[in-house]
N, C-alpha and C positions, 0 to 999 in steps of 0.2 A: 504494500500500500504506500501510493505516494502522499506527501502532503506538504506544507509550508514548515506548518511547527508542530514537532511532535512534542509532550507534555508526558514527564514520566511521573505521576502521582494522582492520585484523586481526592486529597483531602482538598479545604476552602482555597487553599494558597494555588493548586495546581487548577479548578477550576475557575475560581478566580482569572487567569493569566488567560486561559481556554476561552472565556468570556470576553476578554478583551481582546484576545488576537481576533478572536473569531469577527467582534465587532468591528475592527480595521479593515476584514477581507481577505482574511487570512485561512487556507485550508486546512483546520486542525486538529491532528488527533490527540485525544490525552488516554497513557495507559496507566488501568489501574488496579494492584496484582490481587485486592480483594474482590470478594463480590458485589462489593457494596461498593459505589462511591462517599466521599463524606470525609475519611479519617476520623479524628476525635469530635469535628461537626457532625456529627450522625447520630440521629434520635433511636435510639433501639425501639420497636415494633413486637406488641404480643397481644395474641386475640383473650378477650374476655368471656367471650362467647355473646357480648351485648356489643360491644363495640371495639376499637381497637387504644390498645393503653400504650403509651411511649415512655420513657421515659431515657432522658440524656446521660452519656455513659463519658464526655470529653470533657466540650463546654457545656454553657450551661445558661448563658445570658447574651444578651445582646444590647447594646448603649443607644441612645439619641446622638452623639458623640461620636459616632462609626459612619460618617457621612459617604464614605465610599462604598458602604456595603450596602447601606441604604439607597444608592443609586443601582446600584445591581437588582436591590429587589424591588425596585419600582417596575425596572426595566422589563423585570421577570413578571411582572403584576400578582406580587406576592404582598403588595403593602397592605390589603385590606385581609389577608389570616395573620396580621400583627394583631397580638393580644396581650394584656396586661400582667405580670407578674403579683401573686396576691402576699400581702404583705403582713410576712411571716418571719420571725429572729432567726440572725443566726445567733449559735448557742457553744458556748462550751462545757464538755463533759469533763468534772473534776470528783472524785470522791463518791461515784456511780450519782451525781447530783446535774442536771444539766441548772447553768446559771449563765444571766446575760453578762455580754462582753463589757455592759458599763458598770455592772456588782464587778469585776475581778480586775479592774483601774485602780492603781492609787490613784484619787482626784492631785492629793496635794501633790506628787511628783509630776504629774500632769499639765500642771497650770506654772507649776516653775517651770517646765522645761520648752511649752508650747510658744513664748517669747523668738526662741530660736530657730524657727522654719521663716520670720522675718528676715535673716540674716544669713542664713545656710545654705549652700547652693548644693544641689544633688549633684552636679558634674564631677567623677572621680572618682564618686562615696563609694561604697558597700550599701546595699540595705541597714546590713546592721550599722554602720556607719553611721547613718543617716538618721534612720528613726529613732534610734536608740538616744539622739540628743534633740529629737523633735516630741517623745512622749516621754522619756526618761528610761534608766537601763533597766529597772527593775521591771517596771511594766513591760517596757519592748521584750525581755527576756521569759515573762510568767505570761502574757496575754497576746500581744503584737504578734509576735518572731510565727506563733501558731497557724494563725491567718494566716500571713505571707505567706507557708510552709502550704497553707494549703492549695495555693490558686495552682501553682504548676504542678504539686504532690511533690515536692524535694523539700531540700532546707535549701536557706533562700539569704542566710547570712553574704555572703559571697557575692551576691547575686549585683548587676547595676544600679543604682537609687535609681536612679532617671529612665531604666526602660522599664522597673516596675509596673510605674502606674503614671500614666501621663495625664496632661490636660490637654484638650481638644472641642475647638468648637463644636456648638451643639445646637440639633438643629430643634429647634425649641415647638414647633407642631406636632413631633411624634414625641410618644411615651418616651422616659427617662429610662426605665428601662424594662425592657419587653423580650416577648417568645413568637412561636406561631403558634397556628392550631391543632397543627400535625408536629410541634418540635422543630428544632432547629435543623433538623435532616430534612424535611423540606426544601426548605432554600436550597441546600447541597441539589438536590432533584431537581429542584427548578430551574438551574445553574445547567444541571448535566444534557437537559433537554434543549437548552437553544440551538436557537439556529445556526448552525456553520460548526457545531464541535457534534465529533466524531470520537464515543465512548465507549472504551472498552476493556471491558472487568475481569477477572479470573486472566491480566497477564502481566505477571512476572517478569519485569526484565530482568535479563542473564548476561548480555554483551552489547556494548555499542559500539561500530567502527566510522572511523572517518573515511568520506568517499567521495571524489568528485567534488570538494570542497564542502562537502554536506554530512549529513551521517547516516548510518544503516548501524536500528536497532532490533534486536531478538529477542523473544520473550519464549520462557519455559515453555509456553504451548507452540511455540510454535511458527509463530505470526512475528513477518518481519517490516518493518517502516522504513521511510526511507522518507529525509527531512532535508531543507536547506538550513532550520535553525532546530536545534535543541533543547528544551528546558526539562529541568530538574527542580523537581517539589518533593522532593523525597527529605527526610532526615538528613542530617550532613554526611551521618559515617556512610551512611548507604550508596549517598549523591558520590562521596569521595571513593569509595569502591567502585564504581563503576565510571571513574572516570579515570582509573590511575595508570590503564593505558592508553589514553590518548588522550589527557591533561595532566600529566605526573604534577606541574607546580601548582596548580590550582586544585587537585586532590590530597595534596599535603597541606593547603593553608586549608580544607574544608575541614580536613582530620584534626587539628587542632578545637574544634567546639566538641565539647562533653556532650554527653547523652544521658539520661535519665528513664526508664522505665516504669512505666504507674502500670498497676496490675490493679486492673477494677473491677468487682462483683457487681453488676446491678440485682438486685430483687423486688420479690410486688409482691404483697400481702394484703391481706384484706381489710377494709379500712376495721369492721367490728371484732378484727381479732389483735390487736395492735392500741393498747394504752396511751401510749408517746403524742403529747403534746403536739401539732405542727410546727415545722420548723423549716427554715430555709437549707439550714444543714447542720450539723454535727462537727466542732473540732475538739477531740481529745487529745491536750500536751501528749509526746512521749508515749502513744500507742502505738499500737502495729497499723494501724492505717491514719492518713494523714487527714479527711473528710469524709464524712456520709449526706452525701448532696441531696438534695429532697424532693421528690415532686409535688411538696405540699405549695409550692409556688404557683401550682397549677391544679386544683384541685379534679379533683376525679370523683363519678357517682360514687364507685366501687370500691375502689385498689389507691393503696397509696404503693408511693415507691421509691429507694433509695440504692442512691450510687456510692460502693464504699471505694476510695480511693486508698491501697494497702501500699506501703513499704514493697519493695521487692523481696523475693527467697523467703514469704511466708508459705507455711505449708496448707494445704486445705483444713485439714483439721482446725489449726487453729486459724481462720479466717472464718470458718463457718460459726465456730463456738463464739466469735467475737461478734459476729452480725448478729446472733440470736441472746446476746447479753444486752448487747446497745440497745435493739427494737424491743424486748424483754419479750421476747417470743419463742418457741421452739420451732425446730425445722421442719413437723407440719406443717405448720401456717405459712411457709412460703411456698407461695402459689408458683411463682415462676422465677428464673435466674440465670443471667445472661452473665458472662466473662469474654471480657476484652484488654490487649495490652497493648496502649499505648506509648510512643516515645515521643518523649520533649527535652529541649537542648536544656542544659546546664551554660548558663551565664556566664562572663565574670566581669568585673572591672579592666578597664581596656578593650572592651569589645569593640567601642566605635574607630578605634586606630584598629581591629583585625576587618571592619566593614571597610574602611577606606581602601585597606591592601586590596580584600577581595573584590572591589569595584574598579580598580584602577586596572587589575589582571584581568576583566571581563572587556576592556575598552576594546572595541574594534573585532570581538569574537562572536561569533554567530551561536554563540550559548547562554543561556538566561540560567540565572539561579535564584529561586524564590523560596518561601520556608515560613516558619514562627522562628528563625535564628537568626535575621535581621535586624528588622529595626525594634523590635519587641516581637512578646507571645499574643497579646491580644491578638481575636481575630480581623479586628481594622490594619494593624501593624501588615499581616500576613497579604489584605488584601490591596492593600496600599503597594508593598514590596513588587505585586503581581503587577500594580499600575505602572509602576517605574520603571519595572522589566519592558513590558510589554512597547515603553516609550523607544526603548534602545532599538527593537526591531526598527519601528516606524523610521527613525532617523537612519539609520543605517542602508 
């Protein structure tokens, strides 16, 4: 199969870029080695036998603030299954007690230390770095550090102050912050169906060669492409494997970015067998998993449901024992239960001097490198990266 730009991923970054080449006029195929498109954007899908239950296994929200994404789903006319997130705590679990995150603040370290976000620039910092003198150490360390630990499932000390959590104009007509009606896997679907992108799931790429100033890509099943430009939405170590024959220097700066592994259980339970308060999610300091994300945000006739977000190298045993201590239920009661394992990049301070290298090494190359290991993990960050990419063809 010929085409303009082959796309090697299917998560939001890889359709993303698919979307906007496709939108320039560009013939393109995007491969994607699961069955599903989506990646960590993908609403997991389970019949009730009344209607069908979702519930998110990656992310988990979407901003008024994500103005590039929200131009995708207008484009997709996906803006009217925008629906409201119902507002629900999140919650920490200390002492088998869940208590809110403003009972476990010192106020007083709090109000001395909050002075200093006046004054204190995030360029450079660490997280801990940063917040640690913006809410004070003891808090950042007992309640803060938790949080943070939870959005990407790693520890997050380490991590950039400034790709965290950005600010970003916001487009003040749509909710602050919202779902669909079908989950955020929708969108992904709605993405995979336009016009001009060519999708296809169960393949595996195994080798790329360069050819005729172009490349020819293979995939486990089978199916071979053959491109004038290239892109990569894969993970970096992966992106960098498969590039270290024919980009050795740009597959050793990709290898340079860590990798992290979240191993997540979703499950559904029924709402009359389940005590536990509504919550947005669950964070326990110093457990085996780092969040239990909630679909109490979305309420359901039936079934509620929770994404446990675990540590890696836990064993099922103790995974299962820990969901049914948290929900205070036993493993009857779980109706259903989906396992998925996601990777996301490990950060660090200095990242924007490894973004410069690896843009300056892309100038004038008929490859595109897009991801959540650019400009941040947000999904705006990912879809933005895709925008940016997508410009370098056009000029070129």
């Amino acid at each position: 199969m010929k085409s303009d730009v082959v796309i090697v991923g299917g998560g939001i970054s890889g359709l993303s870029l698919a979307f906007y080449a496709a939108r320039a006029g560009y013939k393109t195929t995007l491969l994607e080695k699961n069955e599903r498109v989506g990646g960590s954007f993908n609403s997991h899908q389970c019949s009730t036998g009344k209607d069908a239950f979702w519930l998110e296994m990656g992310a988990h929200t979407c901003y008024n603030s994500y103005q590039n994404l929200l131009d995708i789903i207008e484009a997709c006319s996906m803006k009217e299954d925008i629906i409201p997130r119902a507002k629900v705590p999140f919650v920490l679990l200390r002492d088998k007690e869940l208590k809110s995150v403003f009972s476990s603040l010192n106020i007083v370290e709090a109000l001395r230390s909050i002075p200093n976000m006046f004054s204190l620039k995030k360029d450079g910092l660490s997280v801990r770095e940063y917040y640690s003198k913006i809410v004070g150490e003891n808090n950042y360390n007992n309640t803060l550090s938790h949080f943070f630990n939870a959005v990407p499932s790693q520890p997050t000390d380490d991590f950039p102050a400034d790709m965290m959590f950005k600010s970003r104009p916001k487009r003040k007509e749509v909710l602050k912050n919202y779902t669909f009606t079908n989950g955020l896997g929708s969108v992904a679907k709605a993405i995979a169906r336009s016009k001009g992108i060519n999708v296809f799931t169960g393949q595996e790429v195994t080798g790329i060669e360069k050819a005729d100033g172009g490349y020819v890509i293979k995939t486990e099943a089978g199916m071979t492409c053959t491109a004038s430009t290239l892109a990569l939405a894969a993970p970096p170590q992966e992106s960098s494997r498969l590039l270290q024959s024919i980009e050795a220097d740009i597959a050793r700066h990709l290898g340079m970015i860590g990798s992290a592994f979240v191993d997540s259980v979703g499950v559904m339970v029924r709402k009359e067998d389940i005590a536990l308060k509504p919550v947005a999610a669950i964070i326990s300091p110093d457990d085996i998993f780092f969040s239990a994300v909630s679909r109490d945000t979305v309420p359901h006739e039936q079934y509620r449901g929770f994404a446990f977000h675990f540590r890696p190298g836990e064993n099922e045993e103790s995974k299962i024992r820990r969901i049914t201590e948290v929900l205070g239920v036993g493993m009857d009661k779980i109706a259903h239960r989906h396992d998925v394992i996601n990777t996301v990049p490990s950060l660090r301070v200095g990242h924007r001097d490894w973004l410069e290298k690896i843009d300056s090494m892309l100038k004038g190359r008929n490859l595109l490198l897009t991801g959540n290991y650019f400009g941040g993990m947000a999904i705006e960050d990912c879809v933005s990266r895709s925008l940016s990419e997508c410009g370098r063809i056009r000029k070129a």
